[in-house]
C-alpha positions in Angstrom: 62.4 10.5 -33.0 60.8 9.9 -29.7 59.8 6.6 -28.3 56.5 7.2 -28.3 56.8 8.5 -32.5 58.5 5.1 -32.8 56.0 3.2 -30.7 53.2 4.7 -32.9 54.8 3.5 -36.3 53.7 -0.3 -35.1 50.4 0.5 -35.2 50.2 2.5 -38.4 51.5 -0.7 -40.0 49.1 -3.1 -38.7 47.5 -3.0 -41.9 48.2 -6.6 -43.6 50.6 -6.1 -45.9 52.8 -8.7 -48.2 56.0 -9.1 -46.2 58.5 -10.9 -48.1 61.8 -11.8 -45.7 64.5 -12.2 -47.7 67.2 -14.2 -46.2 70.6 -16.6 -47.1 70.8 -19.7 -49.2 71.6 -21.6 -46.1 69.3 -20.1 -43.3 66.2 -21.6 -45.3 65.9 -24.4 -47.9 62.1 -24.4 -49.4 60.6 -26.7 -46.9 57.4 -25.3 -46.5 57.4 -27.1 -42.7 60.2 -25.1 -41.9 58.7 -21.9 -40.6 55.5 -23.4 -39.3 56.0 -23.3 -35.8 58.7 -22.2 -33.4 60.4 -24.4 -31.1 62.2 -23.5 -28.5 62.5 -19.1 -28.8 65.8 -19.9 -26.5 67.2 -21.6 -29.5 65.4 -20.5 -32.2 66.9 -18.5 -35.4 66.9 -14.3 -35.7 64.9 -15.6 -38.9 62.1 -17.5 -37.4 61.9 -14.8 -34.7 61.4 -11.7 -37.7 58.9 -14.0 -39.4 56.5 -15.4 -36.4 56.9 -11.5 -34.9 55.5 -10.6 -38.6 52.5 -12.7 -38.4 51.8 -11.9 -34.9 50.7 -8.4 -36.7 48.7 -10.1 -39.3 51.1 -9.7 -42.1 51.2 -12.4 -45.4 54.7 -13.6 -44.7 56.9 -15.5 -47.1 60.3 -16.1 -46.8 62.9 -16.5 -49.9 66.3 -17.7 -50.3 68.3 -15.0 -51.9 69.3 -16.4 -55.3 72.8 -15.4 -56.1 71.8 -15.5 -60.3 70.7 -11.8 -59.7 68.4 -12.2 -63.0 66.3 -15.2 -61.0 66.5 -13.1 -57.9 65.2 -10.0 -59.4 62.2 -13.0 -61.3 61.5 -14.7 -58.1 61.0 -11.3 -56.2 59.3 -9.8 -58.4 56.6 -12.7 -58.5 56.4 -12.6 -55.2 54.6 -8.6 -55.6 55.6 -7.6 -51.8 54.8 -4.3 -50.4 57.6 -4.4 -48.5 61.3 -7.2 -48.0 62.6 -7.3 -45.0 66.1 -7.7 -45.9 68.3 -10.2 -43.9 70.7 -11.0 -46.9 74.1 -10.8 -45.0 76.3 -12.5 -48.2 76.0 -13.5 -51.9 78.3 -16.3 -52.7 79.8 -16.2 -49.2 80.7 -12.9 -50.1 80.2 -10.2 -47.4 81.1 -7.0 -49.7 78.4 -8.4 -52.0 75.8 -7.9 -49.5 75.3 -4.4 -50.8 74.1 -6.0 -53.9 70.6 -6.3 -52.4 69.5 -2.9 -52.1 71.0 -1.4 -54.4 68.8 -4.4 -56.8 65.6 -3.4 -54.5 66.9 0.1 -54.7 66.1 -0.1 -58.8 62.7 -2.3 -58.6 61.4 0.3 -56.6 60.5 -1.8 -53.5 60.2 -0.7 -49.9 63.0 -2.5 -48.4 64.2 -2.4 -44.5 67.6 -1.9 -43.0 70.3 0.1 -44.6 70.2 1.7 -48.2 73.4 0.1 -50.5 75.8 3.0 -49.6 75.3 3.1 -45.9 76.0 -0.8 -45.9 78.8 -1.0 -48.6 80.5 1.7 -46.0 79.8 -0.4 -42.8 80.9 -3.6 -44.3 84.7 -1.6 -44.9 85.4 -1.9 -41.4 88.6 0.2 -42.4 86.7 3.1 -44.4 83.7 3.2 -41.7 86.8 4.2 -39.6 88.1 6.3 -41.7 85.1 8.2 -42.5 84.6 8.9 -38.8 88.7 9.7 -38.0 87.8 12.8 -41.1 85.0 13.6 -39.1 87.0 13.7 -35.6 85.5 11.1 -34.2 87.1 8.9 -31.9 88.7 5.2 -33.5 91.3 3.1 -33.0 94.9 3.8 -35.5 94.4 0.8 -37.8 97.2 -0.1 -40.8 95.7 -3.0 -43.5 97.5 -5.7 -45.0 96.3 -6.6 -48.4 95.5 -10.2 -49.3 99.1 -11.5 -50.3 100.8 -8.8 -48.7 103.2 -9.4 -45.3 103.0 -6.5 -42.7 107.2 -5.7 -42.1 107.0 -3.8 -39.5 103.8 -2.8 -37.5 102.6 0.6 -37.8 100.4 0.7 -35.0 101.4 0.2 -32.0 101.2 -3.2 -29.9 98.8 -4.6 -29.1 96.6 -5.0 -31.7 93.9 -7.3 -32.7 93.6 -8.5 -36.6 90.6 -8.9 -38.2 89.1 -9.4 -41.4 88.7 -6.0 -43.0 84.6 -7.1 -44.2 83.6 -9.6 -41.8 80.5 -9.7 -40.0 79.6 -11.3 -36.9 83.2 -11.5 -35.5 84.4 -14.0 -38.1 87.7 -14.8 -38.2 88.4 -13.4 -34.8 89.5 -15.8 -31.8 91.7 -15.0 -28.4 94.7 -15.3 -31.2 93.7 -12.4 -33.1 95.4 -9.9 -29.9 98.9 -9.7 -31.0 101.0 -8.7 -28.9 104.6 -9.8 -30.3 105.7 -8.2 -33.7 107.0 -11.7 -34.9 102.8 -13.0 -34.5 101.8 -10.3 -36.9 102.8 -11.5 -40.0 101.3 -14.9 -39.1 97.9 -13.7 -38.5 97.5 -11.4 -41.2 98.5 -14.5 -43.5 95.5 -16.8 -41.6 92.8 -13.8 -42.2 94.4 -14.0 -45.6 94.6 -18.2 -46.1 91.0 -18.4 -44.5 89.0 -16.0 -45.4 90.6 -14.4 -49.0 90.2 -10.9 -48.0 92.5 -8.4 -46.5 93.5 -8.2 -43.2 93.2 -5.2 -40.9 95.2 -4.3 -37.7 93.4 -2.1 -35.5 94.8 -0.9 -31.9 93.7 -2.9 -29.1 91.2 -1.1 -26.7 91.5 -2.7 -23.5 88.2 -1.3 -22.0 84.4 -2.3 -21.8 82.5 -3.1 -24.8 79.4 -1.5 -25.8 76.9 -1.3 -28.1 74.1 0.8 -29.2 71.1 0.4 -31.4 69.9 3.2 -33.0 66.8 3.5 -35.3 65.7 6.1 -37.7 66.3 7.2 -41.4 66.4 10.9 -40.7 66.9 13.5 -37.2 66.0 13.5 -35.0 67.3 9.5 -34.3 65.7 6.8 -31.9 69.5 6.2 -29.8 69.0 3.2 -27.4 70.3 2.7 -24.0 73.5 0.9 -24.5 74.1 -2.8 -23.9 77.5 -4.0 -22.2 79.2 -7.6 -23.0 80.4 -8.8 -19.5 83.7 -10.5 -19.4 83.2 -12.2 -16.1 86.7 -13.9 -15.6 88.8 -11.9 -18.2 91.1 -11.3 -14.9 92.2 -14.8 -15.1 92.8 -15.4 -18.0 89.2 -15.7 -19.8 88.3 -14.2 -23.3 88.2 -10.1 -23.0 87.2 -9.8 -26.8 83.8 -10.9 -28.4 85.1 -13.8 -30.7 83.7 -16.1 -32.6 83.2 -18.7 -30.1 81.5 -16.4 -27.6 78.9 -15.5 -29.8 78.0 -18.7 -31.1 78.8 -21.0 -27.9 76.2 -20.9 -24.4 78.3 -23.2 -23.0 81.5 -21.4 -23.4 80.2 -18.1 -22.2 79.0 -20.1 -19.4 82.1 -21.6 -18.4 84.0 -17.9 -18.9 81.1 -15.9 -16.7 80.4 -13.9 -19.6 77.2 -11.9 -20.1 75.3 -9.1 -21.6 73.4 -6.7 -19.5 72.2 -3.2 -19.6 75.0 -1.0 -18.9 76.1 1.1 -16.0 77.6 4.2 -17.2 77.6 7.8 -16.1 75.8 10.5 -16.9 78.4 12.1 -18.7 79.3 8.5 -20.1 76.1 7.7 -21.4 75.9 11.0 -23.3 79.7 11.1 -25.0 78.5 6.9 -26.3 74.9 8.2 -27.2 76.8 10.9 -29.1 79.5 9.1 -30.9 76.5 6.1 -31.6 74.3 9.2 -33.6 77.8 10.9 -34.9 78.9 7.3 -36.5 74.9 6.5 -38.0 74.7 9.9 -39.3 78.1 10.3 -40.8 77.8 6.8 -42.4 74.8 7.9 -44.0 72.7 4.5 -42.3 69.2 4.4 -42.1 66.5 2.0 -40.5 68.2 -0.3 -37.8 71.6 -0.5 -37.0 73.9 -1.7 -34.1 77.4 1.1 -32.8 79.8 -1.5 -31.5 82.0 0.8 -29.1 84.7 0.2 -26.4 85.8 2.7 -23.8 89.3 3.7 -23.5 91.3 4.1 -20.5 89.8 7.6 -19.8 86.1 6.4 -20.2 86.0 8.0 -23.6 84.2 5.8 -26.2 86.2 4.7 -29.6 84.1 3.4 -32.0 84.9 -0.1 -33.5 82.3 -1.0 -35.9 78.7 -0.7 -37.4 76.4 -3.3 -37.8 74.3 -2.9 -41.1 72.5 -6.2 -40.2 72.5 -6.5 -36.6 71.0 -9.4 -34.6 67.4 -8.8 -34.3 66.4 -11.3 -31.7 65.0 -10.6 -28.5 67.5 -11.0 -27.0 69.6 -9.1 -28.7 68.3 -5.8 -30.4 64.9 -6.6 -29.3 65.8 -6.3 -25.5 67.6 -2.8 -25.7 64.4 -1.8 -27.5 62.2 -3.4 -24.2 64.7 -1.2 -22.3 62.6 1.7 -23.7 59.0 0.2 -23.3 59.0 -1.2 -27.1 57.9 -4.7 -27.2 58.8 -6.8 -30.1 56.0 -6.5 -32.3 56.4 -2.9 -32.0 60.1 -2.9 -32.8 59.5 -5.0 -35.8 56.5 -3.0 -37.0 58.5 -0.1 -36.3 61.4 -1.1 -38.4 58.9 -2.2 -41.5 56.7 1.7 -41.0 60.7 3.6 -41.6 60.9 1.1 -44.7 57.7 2.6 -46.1 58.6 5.7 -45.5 62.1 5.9 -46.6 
């Protein structure tokens, strides 16, 4: 898909349509005053960014809580008659496996919905079987071992370091500067936190020292729309400052501040660029994804990317997914529209 293909999808869907955004219990609580205006963009939500974009092209927005009583769910969307759900549901019941739930239910009303089908995500969430879907394919990922919830890793069988994270979380839950293990006696401990905290398994993945990337990539079929790639910025990982995207550096300004980290458009090589555009179409394709998603990559010590995980339900704020789509000449309206015309067509 070219840019210009992409670009022109925006347009086709300028006709008003009924957009209902479908979104989590706590993101938004029936308070008809809660979506009426925007506040500050710097600090508004990815929600009320997707919904004010929406009506900026003259769509009938509503917004729903997902109910996790699938049989009021399936009432309460059906009553809504939308032409088309933008699905942001990232849990049921706090749940992240569950999140599949939602369109595979949309999948059987019949409704147009965006983002990934229920098989692409249900394989994304796995952040082991993503991997090894793309390790049968030859593709490039880090040796990973999981410890089941209740189970105590002996001895480790990959090599240290490695960084433990929840095998299905989303939005690097779970993972702080304590989750790089480097000391087989820390192991055990960790994998029993992910396991105390969370109640899922644990999975210990080989440490990738190098630059982080990621990649957006839109489409449901070939040829794909592949991004230019976006680089998180450690700033002051040389002295002792965070080298991994946890937790607190995604939710904290302040901390990211005080650590010089950053997100920019990244510098790569020709030959660079292509091998992370590659593995970024190899991953979306393989993992049978569709619509919108974000390739979370680092590069080795040879400059050779290693896939970490896929985002089924990637940030869309402008900031985010919406400024590697600017990279391109795709404003936000477009991108959004964009997104909702592949929905349609799907």
């Amino acid at each position: 898909m070219t840019i210009r293909t992409f670009r022109t999808f925006s347009t086709q869907s300028q006709r008003r349509m009924r957009v209902l955004v479908l979104v989590d219990p706590e993101v938004y609580f029936g308070s008809p005053h809660q979506f009426s205006r925007m506040g500050d963009p710097a600090t508004a939500s990815m929600e009320c960014h997707i919904v004010f974009g929406l009506r900026r092209l003259r769509h009938n927005v509503k917004v729903l809580a997902f109910n996790p009583d699938t049989q009021r769910a399936v009432s309460e969307i059906q009553r809504s008659k939308p032409d088309v759900v933008f699905n942001l549901v990232e849990h049921i019941g706090r749940d992240r496996r569950r999140a599949a739930d939602v369109p595979a239910m949309l999948e059987l009303l019949g409704i147009p919905f965006t983002g990934c089908a229920a098989v692409g995500m249900s394989v994304s969430l796995d952040k082991a079987l993503s991997k090894q879907v793309l390790a049968d394919q030859n593709l490039r990922v880090p040796k990973f071992s999981i410890v089941p919830l209740g189970f105590t890793p002996r001895v480790p069988d990959v090599r240290l370091p490695v960084i433990v994270k929840p095998r299905y979380g989303g939005g690097s839950e779970g993972i702080s500067l304590g989750s790089i293990i480097e000391k087989p006696h820390r192991l055990a401990a960790r994998a029993a936190l992910v396991h105390r905290s969370l109640k899922q398994d644990a999975i210990c993945e080989e440490y990738i020292a190098g630059r982080e990337i990621s990649i957006g990539v839109l489409g449901d079929s070939k040829p794909l729309l592949v991004l230019p790639p976006r680089e998180t910025v450690f700033g002051k990982a040389a002295i002792g400052g965070p080298a991994i995207a946890s937790d607190r550096v995604k939710s904290s300004r302040s901390y990211r501040e005080r650590w010089g980290i950053s997100y920019q458009k990244a510098e790569l090589s020709e030959k660079v660029e292509k091998a992370v555009k590659e593995l970024a179409r190899k991953a979306y394709e393989h993992l049978e994804l569709r619509g919108y998603v974000r390739i979370d990559m680092r590069l080795d010590s040879q400059e050779r990317p290693v896939f970490l995980e896929a985002n089924s339900n990637p940030d869309l704020r402008p900031v985010v997914f919406g400024v590697m789509a600017s990279w391109v000449g795709i404003s936000y309206e477009e991108l959004l529209g964009g997104i909702i015309e592949l929905a349609l067509r799907s």
